[in-house]
C-alpha positions in Angstrom: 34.4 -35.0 -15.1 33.2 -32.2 -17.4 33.8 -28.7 -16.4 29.9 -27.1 -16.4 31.0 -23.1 -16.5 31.0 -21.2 -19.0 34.5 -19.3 -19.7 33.5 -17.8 -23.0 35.0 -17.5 -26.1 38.8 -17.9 -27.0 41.1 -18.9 -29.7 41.9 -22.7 -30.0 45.9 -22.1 -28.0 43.8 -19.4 -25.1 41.8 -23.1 -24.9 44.7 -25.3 -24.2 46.1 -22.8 -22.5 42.8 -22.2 -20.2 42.2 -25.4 -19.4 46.0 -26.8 -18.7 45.9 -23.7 -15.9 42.6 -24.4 -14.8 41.7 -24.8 -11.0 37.8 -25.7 -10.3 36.7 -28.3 -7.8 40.5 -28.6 -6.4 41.5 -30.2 -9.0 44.3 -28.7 -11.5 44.5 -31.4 -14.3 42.1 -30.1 -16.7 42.6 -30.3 -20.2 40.8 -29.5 -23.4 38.6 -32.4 -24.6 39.7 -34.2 -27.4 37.0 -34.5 -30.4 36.1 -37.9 -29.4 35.4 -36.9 -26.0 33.6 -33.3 -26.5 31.5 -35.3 -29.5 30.2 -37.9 -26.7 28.1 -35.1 -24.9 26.1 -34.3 -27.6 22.6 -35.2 -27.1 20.6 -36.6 -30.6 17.5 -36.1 -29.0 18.2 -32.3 -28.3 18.1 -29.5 -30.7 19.6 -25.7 -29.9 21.6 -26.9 -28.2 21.9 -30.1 -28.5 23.3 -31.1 -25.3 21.5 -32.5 -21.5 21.1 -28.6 -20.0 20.2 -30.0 -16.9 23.8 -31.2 -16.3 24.8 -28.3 -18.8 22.5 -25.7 -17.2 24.8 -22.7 -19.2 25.4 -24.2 -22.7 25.4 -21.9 -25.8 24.3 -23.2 -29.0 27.6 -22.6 -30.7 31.0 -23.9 -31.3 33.0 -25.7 -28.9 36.8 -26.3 -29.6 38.8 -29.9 -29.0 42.3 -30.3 -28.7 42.7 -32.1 -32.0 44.3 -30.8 -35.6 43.0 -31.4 -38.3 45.4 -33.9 -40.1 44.6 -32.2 -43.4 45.7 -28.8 -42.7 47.6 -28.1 -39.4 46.3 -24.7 -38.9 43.1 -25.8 -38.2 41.7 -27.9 -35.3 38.1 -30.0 -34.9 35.0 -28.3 -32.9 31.6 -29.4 -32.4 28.6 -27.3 -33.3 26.2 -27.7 -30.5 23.1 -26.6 -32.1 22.8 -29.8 -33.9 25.9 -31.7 -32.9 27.8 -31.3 -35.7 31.4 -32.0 -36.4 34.1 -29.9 -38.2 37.4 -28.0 -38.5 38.0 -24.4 -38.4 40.9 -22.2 -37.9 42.5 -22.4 -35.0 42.5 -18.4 -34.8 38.9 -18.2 -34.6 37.3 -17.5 -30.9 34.8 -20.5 -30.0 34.0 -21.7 -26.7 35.5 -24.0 -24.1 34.2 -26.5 -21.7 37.4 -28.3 -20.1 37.3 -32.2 -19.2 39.5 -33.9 -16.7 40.2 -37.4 -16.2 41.2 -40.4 -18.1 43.1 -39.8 -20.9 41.6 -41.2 -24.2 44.6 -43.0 -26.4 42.5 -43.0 -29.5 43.6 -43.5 -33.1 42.6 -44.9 -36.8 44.4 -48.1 -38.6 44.0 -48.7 -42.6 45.1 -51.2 -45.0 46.3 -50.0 -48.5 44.2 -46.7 -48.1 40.7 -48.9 -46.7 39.8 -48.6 -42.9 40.2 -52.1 -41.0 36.6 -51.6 -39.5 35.7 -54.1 -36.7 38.8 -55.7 -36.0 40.0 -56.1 -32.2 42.0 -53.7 -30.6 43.4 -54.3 -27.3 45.2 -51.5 -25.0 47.5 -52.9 -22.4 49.4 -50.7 -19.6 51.5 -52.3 -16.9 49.4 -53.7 -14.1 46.3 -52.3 -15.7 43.6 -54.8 -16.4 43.4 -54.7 -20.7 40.4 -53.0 -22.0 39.5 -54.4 -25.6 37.4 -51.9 -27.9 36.1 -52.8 -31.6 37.0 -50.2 -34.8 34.2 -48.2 -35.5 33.0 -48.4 -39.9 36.2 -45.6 -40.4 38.8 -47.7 -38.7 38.9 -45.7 -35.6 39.3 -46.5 -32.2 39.3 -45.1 -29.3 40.0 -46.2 -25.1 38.7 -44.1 -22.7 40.0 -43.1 -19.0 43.6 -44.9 -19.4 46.0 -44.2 -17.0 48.2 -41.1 -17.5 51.7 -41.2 -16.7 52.0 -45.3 -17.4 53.0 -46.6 -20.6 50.9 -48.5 -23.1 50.6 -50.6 -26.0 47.9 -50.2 -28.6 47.3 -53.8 -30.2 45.7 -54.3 -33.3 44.5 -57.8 -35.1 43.2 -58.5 -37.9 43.7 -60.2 -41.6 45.5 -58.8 -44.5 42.5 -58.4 -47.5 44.4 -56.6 -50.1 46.5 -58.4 -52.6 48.9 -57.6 -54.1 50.9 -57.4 -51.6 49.5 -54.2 -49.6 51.2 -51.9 -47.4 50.1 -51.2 -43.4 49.1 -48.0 -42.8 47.7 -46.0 -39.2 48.0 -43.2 -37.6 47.5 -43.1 -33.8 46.9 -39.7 -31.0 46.5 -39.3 -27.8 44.8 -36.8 -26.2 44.5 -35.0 -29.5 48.6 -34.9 -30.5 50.1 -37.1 -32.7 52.6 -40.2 -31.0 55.2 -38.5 -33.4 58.8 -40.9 -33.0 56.6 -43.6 -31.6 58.4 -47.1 -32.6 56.1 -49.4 -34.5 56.4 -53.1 -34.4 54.5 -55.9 -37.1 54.7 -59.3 -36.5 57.3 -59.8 -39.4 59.1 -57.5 -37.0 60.1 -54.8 -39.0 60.3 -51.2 -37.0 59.2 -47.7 -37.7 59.0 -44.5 -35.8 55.8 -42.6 -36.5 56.5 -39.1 -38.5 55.4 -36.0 -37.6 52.0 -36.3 -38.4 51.7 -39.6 -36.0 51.6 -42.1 -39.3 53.6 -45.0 -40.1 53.5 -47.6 -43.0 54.9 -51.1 -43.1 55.7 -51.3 -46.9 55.4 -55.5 -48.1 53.4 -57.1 -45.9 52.6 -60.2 -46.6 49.2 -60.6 -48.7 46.3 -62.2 -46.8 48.4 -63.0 -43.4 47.7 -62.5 -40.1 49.2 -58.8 -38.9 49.7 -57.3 -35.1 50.5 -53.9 -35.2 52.1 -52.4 -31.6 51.9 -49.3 -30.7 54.1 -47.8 -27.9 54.8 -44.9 -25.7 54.2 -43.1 -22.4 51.0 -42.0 -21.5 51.3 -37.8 -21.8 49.6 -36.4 -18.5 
C-alpha cells in the first residue's frame, strides 16, 4: 500500500525518519520504499511525471528518495527521477520528496561469480510455515522477493553452476529493506561459513570449478 500524499521535500534521514513515525489509514508501519519498490511505480508509458496520476493524483515530477545506500559511496542513497523514471544516487543531504510504502517487506539482493552476475539462475526464499516463493535473477544478478513476512526468519537460496575456471571465488551481497544483512552467516554446500561484512558482502574463496553451488542466506526478517 503506497502512501498517495504529498509530504514535501526532506533530506534522505527526515525520510526514514517520516515514514517510520507515520500514521495514515490506521496503520503505523510505514517505511520508506526501498529502490526496487519505489522503481516499480514508474509508469513507461507516462512522461512528466511518469507515474499513473490517477492513483497518484498529487505527484511532482521530481526526485523521490528510497531507503537504499549506494554501495559505492555511503553518503549517498538511490532516488528515482519521476519525470522520466530514471534511476540514481545523490547525497543523502539533499531535500527530495517522499512517498512512504507499507507492507511486505522485499528481501532483495545481487549474487556474482568471480566478479560476473549469475543472471537467471533460481532463487528460492523460504520462511517457516510460509509457502516458498521462487524468483529468477534479473541480466545483473539481482533478485528480489516481494511482501515476505516481517518478523519471521528466512533463507535466501541460490542455485546455479560454477562457469569460471580456475578455480573462482563466490561472491554476493544481499539487503533487505534497503540495509545491508551485515553478520549474516553464510553457508556453501562445501560447507564452509562466513558472516557478511559491513557492507552486506561475503566471498567463499576456492570453490570448486564448474560444480554445483547453494548459497544460504540467513537472518530475521527486520520489521
Amino acid at each position: 500500500m503506497w502512501q498517495q500524499g504529498e509530504p514535501g521535500n526532506k533530506t534522505w534521514g527526515s525520510a526514514l525518519s517520516y515514514c517510520e513515525g507515520l500514521s495514515l489509514g490506521n496503520k503505523t508501519d510505514w517505511r520508506l520504499p526501498n529502490i526496487k519498490e519505489l522503481e516499480s511505480i514508474t509508469d513507461d508509458t507516462r512522461f512528466y511525471p511518469a507515474i499513473d496520476t490517477s492513483f497518484f493524483p498529487g505527484a511532482y515530477a521530481s526526485t523521490y528518495w528510497s531507503s537504499t545506500t549506494f554501495v559505492g559511496d555511503e553518503r549517498t542513497a538511490w532516488s528515482v527521477f519521476f519525470i522520466n523514471g530514471i534511476v540514481y544516487h545523490y547525497y543523502k543531504g539533499n531535500n527530495y520528496y517522499v512517498r512512504c510504502v507499507r507492507g511486505g517487506e522485499d528481501i532483495s539482493g545481487c549474487i556474482d561469480l568471480g566478479g560476473l552476475p549469475l543472471a537467471d539462475r533460481k532463487v528460492i526464499l523460504k520462511q517457516t510455515d510460509e509457502v516458498n516463493q521462487t524468483t529468477t535473477m534479473d541480466s545483473s544478478g539481482c533478485y528480489v522477493f516481494p511482501n515476505a513476512t516481517s518478523g519471521k526468519a528466512f533463507t535466501v537460496q541460490i542455485n546455479g553452476t560454477v562457469l569460471s575456471s580456475p578455480v573462482p571465488v563466490i561472491h554476493g551481497c544481499a539487503e533487505l529493506q534497503g540495509s545491508a544483512m551485515t553478520g549474516i552467516k553464510q553457508d556453501n554446500e562445501l560447507n564452509r561459513s562466513k558472516k557478511t561484512d559491513t557492507e552486506g558482502c561475503y566471498s567463499f574463496s576456492n570453490a570448486v570449478p564448474d560444480k554445483k553451488f547453494k548459497v544460504l542466506i540467513k537472518g530475521p526478517v527486520v520489521p
